[in-house]
C-alpha positions as CSV (number, residue, x, y, z in Angstrom):
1,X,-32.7,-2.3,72.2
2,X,-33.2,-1.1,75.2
3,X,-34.9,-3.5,77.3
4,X,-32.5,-5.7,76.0
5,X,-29.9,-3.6,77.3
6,X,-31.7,-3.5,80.6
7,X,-32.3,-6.9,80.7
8,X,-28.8,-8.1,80.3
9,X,-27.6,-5.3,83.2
10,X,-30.3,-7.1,85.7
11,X,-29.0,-10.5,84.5
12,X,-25.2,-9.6,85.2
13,X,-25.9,-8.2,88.5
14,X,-28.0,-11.4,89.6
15,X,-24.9,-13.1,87.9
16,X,-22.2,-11.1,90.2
17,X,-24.1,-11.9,93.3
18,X,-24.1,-15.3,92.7
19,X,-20.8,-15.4,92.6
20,X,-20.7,-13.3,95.2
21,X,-22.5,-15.5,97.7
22,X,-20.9,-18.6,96.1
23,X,-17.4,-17.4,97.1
24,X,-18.2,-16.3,100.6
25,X,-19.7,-19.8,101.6
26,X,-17.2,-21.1,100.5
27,X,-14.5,-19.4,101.9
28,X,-16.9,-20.1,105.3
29,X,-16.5,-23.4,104.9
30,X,-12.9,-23.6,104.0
31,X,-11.9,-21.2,106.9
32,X,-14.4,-22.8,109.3
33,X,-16.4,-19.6,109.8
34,X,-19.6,-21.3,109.4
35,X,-21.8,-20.5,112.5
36,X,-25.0,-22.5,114.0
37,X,-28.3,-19.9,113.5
38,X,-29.5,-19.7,117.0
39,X,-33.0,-19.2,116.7
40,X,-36.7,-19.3,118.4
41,X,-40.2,-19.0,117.1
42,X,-43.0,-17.3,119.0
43,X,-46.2,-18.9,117.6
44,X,-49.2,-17.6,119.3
45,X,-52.4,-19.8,120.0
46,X,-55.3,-17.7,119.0
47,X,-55.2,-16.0,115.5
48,X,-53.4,-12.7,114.9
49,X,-51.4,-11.0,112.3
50,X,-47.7,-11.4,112.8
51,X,-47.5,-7.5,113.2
52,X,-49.4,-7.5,116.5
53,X,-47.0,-10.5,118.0
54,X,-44.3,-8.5,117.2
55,X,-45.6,-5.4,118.9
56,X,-46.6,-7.1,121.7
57,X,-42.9,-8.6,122.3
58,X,-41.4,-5.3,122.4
59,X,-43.9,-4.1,124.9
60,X,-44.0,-7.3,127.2
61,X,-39.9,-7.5,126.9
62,X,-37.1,-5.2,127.8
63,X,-34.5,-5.9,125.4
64,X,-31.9,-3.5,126.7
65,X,-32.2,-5.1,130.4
66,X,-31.0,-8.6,128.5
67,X,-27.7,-8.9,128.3
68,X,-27.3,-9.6,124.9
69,X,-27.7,-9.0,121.3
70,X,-30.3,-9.8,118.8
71,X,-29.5,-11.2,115.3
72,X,-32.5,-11.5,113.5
73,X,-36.2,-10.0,114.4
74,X,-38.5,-10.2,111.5
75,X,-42.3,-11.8,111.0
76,X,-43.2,-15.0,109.9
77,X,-46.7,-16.5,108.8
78,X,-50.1,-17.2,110.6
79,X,-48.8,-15.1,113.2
80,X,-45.3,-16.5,114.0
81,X,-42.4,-14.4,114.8
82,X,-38.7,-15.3,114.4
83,X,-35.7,-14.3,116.8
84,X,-32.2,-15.3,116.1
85,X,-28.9,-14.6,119.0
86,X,-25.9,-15.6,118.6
87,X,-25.4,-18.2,121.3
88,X,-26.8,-21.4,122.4
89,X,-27.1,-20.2,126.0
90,X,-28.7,-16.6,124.6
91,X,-31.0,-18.8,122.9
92,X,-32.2,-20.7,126.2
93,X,-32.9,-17.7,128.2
94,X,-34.2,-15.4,125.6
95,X,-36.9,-18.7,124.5
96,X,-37.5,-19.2,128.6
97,X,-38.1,-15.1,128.6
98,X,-40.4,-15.1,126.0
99,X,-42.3,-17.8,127.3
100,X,-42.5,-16.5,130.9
101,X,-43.7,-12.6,129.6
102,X,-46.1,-13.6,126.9
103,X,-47.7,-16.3,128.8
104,X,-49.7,-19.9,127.9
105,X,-51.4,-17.9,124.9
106,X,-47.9,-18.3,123.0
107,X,-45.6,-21.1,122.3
108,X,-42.3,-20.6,122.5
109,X,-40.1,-22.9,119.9
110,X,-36.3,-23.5,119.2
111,X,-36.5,-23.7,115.3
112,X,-35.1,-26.9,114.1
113,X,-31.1,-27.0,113.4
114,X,-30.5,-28.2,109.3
115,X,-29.1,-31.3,109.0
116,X,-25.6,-32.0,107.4
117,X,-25.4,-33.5,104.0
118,X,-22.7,-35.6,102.4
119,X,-22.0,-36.5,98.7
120,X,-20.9,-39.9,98.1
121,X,-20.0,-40.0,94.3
122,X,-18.9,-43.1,92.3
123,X,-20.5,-45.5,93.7
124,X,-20.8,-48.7,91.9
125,X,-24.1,-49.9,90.1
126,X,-24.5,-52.5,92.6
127,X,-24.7,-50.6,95.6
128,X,-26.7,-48.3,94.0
129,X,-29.2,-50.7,93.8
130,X,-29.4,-51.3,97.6
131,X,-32.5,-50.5,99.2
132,X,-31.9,-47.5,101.4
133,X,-31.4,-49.4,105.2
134,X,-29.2,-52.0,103.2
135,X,-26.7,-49.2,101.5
136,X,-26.7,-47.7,105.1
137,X,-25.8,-50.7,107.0
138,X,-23.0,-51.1,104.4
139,X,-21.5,-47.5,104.6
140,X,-21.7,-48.1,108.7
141,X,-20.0,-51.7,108.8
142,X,-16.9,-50.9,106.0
143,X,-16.1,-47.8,107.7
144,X,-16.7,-48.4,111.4
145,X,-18.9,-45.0,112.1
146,X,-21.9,-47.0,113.5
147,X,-21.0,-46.5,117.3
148,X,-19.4,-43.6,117.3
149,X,-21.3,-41.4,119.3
150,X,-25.2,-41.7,121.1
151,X,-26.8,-39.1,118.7
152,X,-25.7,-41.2,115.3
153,X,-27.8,-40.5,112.6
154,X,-27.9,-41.2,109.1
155,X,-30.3,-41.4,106.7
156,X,-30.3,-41.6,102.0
157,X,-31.9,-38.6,101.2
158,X,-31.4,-38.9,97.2
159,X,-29.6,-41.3,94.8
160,X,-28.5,-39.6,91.6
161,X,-27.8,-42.4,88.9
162,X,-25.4,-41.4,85.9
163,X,-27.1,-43.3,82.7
164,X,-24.2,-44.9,80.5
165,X,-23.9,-43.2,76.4
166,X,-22.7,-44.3,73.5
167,X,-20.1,-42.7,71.3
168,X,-22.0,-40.1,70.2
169,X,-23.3,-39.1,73.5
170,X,-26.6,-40.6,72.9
171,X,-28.2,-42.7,76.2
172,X,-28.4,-46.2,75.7
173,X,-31.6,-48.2,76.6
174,X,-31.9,-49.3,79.9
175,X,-28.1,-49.6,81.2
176,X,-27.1,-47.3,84.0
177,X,-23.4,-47.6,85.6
178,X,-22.5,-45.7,89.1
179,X,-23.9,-42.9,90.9
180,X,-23.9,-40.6,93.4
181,X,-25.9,-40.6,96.8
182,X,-26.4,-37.9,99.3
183,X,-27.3,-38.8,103.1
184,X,-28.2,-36.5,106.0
185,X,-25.8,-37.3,109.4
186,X,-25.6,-35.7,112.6
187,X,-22.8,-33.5,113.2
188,X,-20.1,-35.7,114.8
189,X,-20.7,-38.0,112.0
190,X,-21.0,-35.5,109.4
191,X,-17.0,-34.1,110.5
192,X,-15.3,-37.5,111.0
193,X,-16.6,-38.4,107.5
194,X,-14.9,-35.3,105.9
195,X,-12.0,-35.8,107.3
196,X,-12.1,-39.7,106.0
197,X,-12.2,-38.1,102.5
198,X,-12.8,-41.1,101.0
199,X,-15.7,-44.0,102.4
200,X,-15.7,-47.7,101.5
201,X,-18.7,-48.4,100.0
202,X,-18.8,-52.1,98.5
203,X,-15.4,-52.8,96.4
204,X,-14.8,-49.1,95.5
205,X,-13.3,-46.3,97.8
206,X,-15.7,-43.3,97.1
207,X,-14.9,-39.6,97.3
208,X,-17.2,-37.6,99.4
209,X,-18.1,-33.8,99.4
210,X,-19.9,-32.1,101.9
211,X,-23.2,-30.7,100.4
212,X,-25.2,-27.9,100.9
213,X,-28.1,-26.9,99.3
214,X,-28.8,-23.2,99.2
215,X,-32.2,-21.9,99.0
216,X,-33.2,-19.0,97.0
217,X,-36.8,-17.1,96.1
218,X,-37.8,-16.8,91.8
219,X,-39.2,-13.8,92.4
220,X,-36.9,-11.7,94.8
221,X,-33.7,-14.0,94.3
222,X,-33.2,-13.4,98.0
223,X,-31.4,-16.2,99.7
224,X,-33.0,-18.6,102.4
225,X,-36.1,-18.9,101.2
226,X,-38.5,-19.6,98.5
227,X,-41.4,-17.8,96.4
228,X,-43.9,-19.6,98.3
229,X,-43.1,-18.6,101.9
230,X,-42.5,-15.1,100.9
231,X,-45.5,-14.5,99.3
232,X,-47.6,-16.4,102.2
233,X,-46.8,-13.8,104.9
């Protein structure tokens, strides 16, 4: 009784936070709150623990000279450490002061930005069978978002298919009706299609969503990562 009693306290708390974490991305997203992580990654060239990178940034840099503020210092694998700032332009001249005080041993890295996602959902059985560059060129040509700016990008990254059942909720055989699709934009894109709220796509109007995928580790159910990456460091 009373590891079951423990057991359901650790599952209500990982419950709560959850919930927790659900509510506060959303009211990010809702509110407009949601920032860009500004971040770098100091790899170094010959092999070392990640510990000794990080030492030898703290010694080769003075931080409090720097006029500004870092977010995030922590170590990553094979060696890598990651620094987050708050700002684009912090971002440029803490990566160009790295680079210049640890010298050609280390490579000095803006970590890659995560793309925006959209949901399409009810889309109709016969777009869904589209290849991938055809259903793109559709969604481009019936909403006019092809030219909109130089850095367009769009791409399917999953097709979810909803299978048709009969009356008693059983599957039938071999009949699927529509779907869902989710495809990665750039940022420009990714804003004048939430504001569309709807996209053409063949003869139905579709409702969109925008999407976000949230990480989270099995075995700390710490957010932002997984099991694997944890464990590797």
């Amino acid at each position: 009784m009373m590891v079951k009693e423990i057991v359901r306290e650790e599952l209500g708390i990982v419950k709560q936070e959850l919930l927790e974490e659900l509510k506060r991305m959303i009211q990010g997203e809702v509110c407009g709150e949601k920032k860009k992580e500004n971040v770098i990654i100091i790899k170094p060239k010959i092999q070392q623990e990640s510990e000794v990178t990080k030492k030898l940034i703290k010694e080769k840099v003075d931080i409090k000279n720097m006029a500004m503020g870092i977010t995030k210092l922590k170590k990553g694998s094979k060696g890598t450490v990651i620094m987050g700032c708050e700002t684009g332009e912090e971002m440029k001249t803490l990566k160009a002061t790295m680079q210049d005080k640890l010298g050609e041993n280390f490579k000095v890295t803006e970590s890659p930005q995560m793309k925006h996602k959209i949901k399409i959902i009810n889309v109709s059985e016969e777009e869904m069978r589209l290849d991938d560059d055809d259903l793109i060129t559709t969604i481009k040509k019936q909403n006019r978002i092809d030219a909109i700016n130089d850095g367009f990008q769009m791409r399917i990254v999953k097709k979810i298919v909803k299978e048709k059942r009969n009356d008693n909720n059983q599957l039938r055989r071999r009949e699927k009706e529509e779907g869902s699709i989710i495809i990665e934009v750039d940022e420009e894109t990714h804003e004048l299609m939430l504001k569309k709220e709807k996209l053409n796509v063949g003869w139905r109007k579709c409702p969109i969503f925008n999407h976000i995928n949230v990480k989270r580790c099995f075995k700390c159910w710490g957010y932002y990562h997984i099991a694997k990456k944890l464990y590797a460091r």
